[in-house]
C-alpha positions in Angstrom: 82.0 -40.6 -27.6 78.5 -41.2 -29.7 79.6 -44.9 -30.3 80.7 -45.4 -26.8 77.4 -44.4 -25.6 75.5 -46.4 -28.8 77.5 -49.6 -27.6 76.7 -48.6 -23.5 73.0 -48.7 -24.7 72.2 -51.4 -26.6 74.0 -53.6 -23.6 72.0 -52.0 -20.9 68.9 -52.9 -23.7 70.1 -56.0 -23.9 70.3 -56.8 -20.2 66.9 -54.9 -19.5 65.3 -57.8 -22.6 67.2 -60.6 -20.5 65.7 -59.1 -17.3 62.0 -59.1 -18.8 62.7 -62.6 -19.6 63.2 -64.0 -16.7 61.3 -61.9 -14.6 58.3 -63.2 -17.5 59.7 -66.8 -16.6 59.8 -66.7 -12.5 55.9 -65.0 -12.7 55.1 -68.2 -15.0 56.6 -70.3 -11.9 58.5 -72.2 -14.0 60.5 -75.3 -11.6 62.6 -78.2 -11.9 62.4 -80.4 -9.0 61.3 -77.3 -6.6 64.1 -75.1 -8.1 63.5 -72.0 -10.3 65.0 -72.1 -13.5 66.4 -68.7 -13.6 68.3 -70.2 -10.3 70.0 -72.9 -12.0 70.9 -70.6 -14.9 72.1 -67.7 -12.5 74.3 -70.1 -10.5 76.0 -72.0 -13.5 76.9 -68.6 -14.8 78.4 -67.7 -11.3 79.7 -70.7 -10.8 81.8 -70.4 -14.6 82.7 -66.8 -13.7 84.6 -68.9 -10.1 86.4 -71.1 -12.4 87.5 -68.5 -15.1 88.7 -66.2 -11.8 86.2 -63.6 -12.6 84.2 -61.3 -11.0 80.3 -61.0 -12.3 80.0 -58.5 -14.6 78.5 -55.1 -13.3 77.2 -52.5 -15.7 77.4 -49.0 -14.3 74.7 -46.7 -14.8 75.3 -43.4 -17.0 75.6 -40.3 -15.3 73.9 -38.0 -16.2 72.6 -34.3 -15.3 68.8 -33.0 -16.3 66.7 -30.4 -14.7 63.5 -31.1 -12.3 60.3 -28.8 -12.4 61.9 -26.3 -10.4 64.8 -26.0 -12.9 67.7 -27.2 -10.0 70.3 -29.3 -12.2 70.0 -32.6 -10.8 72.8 -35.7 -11.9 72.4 -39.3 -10.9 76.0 -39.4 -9.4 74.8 -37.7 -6.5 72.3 -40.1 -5.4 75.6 -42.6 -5.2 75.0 -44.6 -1.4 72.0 -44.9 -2.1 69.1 -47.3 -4.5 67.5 -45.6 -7.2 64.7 -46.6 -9.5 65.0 -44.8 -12.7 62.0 -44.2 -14.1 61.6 -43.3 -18.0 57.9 -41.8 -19.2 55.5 -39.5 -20.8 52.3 -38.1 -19.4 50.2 -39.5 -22.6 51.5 -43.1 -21.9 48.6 -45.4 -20.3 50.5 -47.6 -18.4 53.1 -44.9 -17.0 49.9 -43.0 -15.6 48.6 -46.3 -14.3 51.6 -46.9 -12.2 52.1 -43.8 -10.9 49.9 -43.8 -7.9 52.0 -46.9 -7.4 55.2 -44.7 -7.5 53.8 -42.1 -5.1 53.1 -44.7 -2.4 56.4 -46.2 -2.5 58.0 -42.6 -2.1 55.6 -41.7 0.4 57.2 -45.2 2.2 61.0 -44.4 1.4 61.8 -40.4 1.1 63.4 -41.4 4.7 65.2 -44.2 3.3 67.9 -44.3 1.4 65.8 -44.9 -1.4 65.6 -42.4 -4.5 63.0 -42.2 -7.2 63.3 -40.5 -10.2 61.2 -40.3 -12.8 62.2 -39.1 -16.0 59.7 -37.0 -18.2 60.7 -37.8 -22.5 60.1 -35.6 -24.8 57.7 -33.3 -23.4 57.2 -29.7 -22.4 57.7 -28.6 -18.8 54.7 -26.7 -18.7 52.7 -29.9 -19.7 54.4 -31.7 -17.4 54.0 -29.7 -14.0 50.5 -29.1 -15.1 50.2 -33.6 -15.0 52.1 -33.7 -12.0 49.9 -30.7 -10.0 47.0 -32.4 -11.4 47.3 -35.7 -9.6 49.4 -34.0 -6.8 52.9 -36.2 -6.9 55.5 -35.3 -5.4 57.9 -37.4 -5.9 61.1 -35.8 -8.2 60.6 -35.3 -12.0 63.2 -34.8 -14.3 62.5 -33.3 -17.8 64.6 -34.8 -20.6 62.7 -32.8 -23.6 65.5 -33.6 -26.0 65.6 -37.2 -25.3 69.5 -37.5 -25.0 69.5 -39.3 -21.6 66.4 -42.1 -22.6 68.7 -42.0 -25.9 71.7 -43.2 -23.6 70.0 -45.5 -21.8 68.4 -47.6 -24.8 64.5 -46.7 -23.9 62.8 -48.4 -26.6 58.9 -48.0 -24.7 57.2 -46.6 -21.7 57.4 -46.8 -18.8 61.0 -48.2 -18.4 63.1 -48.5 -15.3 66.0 -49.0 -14.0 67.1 -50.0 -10.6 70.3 -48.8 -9.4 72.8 -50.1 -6.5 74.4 -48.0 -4.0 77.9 -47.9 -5.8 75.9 -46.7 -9.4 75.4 -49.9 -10.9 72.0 -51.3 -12.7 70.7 -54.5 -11.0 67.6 -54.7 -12.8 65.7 -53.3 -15.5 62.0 -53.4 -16.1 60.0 -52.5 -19.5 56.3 -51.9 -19.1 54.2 -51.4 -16.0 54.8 -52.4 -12.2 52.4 -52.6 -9.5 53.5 -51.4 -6.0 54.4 -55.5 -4.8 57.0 -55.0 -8.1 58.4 -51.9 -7.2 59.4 -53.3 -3.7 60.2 -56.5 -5.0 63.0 -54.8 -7.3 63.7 -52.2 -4.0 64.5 -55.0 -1.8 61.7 -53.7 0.4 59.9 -55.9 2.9 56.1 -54.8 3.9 
């Protein structure tokens, strides 16, 4: 079971690396005859995928169940039919605190939506925690993973991480480092 989890996570850390990349490429605006790189790369693999008869490969996301501030079990699976952006951080990470207030604008947008975040607290106390999140008054839904086993799962290397999951439980995306509020609707699909 370890080894099936150790192989689930070093592909999901291997897709998130290929995800930075070319997210890192289409910022640089890098084009060939008016035609994003990442495009052409994205279309021969799905056009080699038509000719070998398969379908593109989908990674589903691992379940899992943790507790929120309130101590209510919560598990991914139960967000299934709708988007969710993972979120994997700690309360003495600069950049995690930094795009927070981005997070609690885009929940304030979507709690009606069928949009879910959750953010994922590693490694740290609940009391310290709550006390962050009462602090800077968000109210969007932590989730305390003070053992690490779930950011073990999903390969986190660095904060913040996330994760952006489809509406049948698969990862679409995967972003290491910080986002702005543009990025997180970017990856959301969302339109201003």
């Amino acid at each position: 079971m370890k080894r099936k989890q150790l192989i689930i996570s070093i592909l999901i850390l291997l897709i998130v690396v290929s995800v930075v990349v070319v997210n890192y490429n289409s910022k640089k605006n890098l084009q060939t005859n008016d035609i994003k790189v990442e495009d052409k790369v994205a279309e021969k693999d799905k056009q080699e995928d038509k000719q070998e008869g398969k379908e593109p490969k989908k990674i589903e996301a691992i379940d899992f169940k943790l507790q929120d501030l309130e101590g209510k079990e919560i598990s991914l699976s139960e967000f299934k039919g709708k988007k969710v952006f993972l979120n994997f951080w700690a309360s003495w990470c600069g950049p995690c605190k930094a795009e927070m207030p981005h997070m609690q604008t885009l929940y304030e947008e979507t709690k009606d939506k069928d949009i879910v975040i959750l953010a994922v607290n590693v490694g740290e106390s609940k009391d310290k925690v709550k006390s962050f999140i009462e602090k800077n008054k968000y109210t969007f839904p932590i989730l305390l993973d003070m053992n690490q086993e779930v950011a073990t799962q999903y390969g986190i290397a660095a904060f913040p991480t996330s994760f952006f999951i489809d509406e049948e439980g698969y990862v679409y995306n995967g972003i290491q480092g910080q986002m702005d509020l543009d990025m997180m609707r970017e990856q959301l699909m969302i339109k201003k």
